[in-house]
C-alpha positions in Angstrom: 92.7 -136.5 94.0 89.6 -136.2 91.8 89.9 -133.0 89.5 86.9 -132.2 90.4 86.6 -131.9 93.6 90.0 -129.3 93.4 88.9 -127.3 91.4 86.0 -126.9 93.5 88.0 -126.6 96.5 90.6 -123.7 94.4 87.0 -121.8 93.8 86.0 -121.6 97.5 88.9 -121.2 98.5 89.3 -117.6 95.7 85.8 -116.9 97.0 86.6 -116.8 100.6 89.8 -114.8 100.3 87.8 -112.3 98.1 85.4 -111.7 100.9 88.3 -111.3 103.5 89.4 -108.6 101.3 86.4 -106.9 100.7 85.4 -107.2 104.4 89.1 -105.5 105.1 88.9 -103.2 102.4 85.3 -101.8 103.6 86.9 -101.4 107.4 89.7 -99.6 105.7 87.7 -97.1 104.0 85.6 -96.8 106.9 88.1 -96.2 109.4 90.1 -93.3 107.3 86.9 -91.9 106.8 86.5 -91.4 110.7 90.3 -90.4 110.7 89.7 -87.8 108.2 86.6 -86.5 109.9 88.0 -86.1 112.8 91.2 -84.7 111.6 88.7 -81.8 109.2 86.8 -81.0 112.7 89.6 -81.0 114.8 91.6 -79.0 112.2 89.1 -75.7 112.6 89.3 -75.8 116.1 93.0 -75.7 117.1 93.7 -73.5 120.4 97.0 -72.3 118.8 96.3 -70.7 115.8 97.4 -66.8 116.2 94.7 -64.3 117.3 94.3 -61.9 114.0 93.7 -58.8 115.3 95.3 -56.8 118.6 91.8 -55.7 119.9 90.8 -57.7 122.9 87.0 -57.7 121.8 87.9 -59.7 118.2 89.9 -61.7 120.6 87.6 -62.4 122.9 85.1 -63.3 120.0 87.4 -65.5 118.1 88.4 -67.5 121.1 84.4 -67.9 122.2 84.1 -69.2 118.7 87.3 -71.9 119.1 85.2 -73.1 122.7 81.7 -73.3 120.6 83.1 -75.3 117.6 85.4 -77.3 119.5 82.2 -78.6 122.2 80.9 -79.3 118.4 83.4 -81.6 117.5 83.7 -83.0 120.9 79.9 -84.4 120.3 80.3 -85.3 116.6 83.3 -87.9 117.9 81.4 -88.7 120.7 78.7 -89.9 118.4 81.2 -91.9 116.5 83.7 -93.8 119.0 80.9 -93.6 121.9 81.7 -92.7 125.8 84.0 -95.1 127.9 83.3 -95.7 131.7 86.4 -95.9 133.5 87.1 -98.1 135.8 89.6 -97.5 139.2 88.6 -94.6 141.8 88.1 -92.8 138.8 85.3 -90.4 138.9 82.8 -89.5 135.9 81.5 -86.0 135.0 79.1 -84.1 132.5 79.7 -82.5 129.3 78.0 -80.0 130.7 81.2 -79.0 132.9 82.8 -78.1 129.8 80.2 -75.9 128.6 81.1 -72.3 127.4 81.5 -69.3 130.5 82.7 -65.8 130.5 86.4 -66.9 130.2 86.3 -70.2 127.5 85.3 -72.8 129.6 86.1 -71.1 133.0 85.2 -68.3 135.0 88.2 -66.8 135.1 91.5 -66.8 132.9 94.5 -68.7 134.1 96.7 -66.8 137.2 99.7 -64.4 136.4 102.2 -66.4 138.1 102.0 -69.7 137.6 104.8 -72.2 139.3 107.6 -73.1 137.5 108.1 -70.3 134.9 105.0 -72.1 133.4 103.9 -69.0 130.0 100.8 -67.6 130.6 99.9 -67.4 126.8 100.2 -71.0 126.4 98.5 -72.0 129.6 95.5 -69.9 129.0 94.6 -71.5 125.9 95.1 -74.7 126.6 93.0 -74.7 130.2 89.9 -72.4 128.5 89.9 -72.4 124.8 91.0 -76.0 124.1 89.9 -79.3 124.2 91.9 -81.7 122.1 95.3 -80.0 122.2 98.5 -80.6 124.3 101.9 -78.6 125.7 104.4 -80.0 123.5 105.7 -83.3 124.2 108.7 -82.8 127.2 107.4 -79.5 127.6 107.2 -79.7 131.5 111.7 -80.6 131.2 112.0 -77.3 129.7 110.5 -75.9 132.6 112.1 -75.6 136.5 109.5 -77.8 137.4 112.0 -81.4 137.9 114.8 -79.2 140.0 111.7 -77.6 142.0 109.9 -80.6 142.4 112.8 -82.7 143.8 113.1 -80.3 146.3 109.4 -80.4 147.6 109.2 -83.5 147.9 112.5 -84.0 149.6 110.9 -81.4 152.3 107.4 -82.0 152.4 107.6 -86.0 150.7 105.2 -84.8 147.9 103.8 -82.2 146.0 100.9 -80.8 145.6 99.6 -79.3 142.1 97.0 -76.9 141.7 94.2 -75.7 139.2 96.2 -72.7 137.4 92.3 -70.9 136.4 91.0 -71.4 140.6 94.0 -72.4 143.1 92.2 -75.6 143.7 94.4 -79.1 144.8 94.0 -81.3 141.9 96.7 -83.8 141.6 99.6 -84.6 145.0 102.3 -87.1 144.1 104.4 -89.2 144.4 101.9 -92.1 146.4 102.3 -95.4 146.0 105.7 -94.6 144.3 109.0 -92.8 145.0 109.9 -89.4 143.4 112.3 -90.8 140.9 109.1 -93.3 139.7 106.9 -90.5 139.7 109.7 -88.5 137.4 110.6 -92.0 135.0 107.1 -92.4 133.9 106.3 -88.7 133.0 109.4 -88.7 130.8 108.6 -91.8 128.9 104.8 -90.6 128.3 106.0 -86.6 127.6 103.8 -85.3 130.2 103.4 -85.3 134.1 101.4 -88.7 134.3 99.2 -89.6 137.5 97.5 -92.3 139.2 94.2 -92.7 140.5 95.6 -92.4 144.1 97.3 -89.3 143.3 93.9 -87.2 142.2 92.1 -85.0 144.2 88.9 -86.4 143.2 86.7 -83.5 144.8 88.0 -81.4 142.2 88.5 -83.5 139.1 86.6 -85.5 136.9 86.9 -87.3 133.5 84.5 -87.2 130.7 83.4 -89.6 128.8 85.6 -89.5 126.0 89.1 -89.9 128.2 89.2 -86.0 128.6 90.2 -84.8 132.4 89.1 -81.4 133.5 88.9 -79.7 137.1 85.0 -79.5 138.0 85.3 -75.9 137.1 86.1 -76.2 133.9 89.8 -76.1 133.0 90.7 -79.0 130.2 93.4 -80.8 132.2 94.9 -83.8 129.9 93.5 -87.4 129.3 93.2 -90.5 131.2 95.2 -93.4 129.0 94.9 -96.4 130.9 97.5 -99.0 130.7 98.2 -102.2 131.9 98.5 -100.6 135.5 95.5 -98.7 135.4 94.1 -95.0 134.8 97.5 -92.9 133.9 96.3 -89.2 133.9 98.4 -87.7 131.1 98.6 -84.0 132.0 99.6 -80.9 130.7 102.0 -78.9 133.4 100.7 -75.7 132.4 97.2 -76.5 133.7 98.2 -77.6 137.1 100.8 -75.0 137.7 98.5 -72.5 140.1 99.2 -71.3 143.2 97.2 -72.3 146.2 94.3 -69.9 147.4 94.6 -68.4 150.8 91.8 -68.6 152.6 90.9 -66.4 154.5 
């Protein structure tokens, strides 16, 4: 082989594997410093951070100001990763649903006696003052929601789960899929996990950025598709109301 010619070839070759690199090196940099954005804007806005002071008006204040800068944050990643359209029967809302009211996002706090020996504390901030955060992984096990459940449905063959701010039907499951089914795939995921079937669609609608909320405001989970579709991962706290009698 002429000399030449390989050491030409041992230079492009150098040149091209610099680039790669570089080019990786660049996307690196670039994606921890979304990561780390994120993570700073997300950081100010947690919905679990203890209230500092007993008096219900620096509560009330302090909790206003985790909805404000959290709908900030929600834009600034918006702007970044961009807004998804889901596909399915799944149904699109507004930011605007989301914007701030006299309780967080809702009218009206969470109910006093949610199902399942769901705690109030924890199910207030995550339907009004939150928008990122979750109920612990396997939170919903710790509960007697699976004992409870397996009994409705054994009764009425499914259950029905409603908004814990309004009483409204949101989610009723098992369809398409046995109660055992319904109970496998919550476990492997951590939360109560639905499928587009199994929403109340006049009632609930996801945003752009994967969130899910009821149409009256109460942050519900996310929608993390899979290879089987739309899987509505959501927090049992926020669907733990009773039903409102009507009158």
């Amino acid at each position: 082989k002429n000399p030449a010619e390989s050491t030409k070839s041992t230079v492009n070759w150098h040149s091209r594997h610099e680039h790669k690199i570089s080019f990786n090196n660049n996307m690196t940099r670039h994606s921890r410093s979304l990561l780390l954005l994120a993570s700073s804007i997300t950081s100010t806005s947690s919905a679990f951070c203890p209230i500092p002071s007993p008096s219900s008006i620096t509560r009330a204040a302090t909790l206003a100001q985790i909805t404000a800068t959290t709908q900030r944050s929600m834009s600034v990643l918006d702007s970044f990763f961009g807004k998804k359209e889901f596909g399915g029967s799944c149904v699109m809302g507004d930011e605007d649903i989301m914007k701030p009211k006299k309780h967080g996002t809702s009218e009206v706090p969470v109910m006093k006696n949610l199902r399942w020996k769901c705690d109030y504390d924890t199910a207030d901030r995550i339907c009004n003052f939150n928008r990122h955060y979750a109920e612990y992984a396997g939170y919903w096990v710790t509960t007697s929601f699976v004992e409870e459940a397996r009994e409705e449905e054994a009764a009425k063959g499914e259950i029905t789960f409603y908004d814990s701010n309004t009483g409204k039907p949101l989610f009723v499951a098992p369809k398409g899929r046995d109660m055992e089914a319904f109970l496998k795939e919550s476990a492997s995921h951590g939360w109560p996990s639905f499928r587009d079937e199994e929403v109340v669609w006049e009632n609930v609608r996801c945003l752009g950025n994967g969130e899910a909320v009821s149409v009256d405001g109460t942050h519900l989970g996310h929608n993390l598709p899979d290879g089987k579709g739309n899987r509505y991962c959501i927090n049992l706290v926020s669907v733990a109301g009773n039903p409102v009698r009507e009158d």
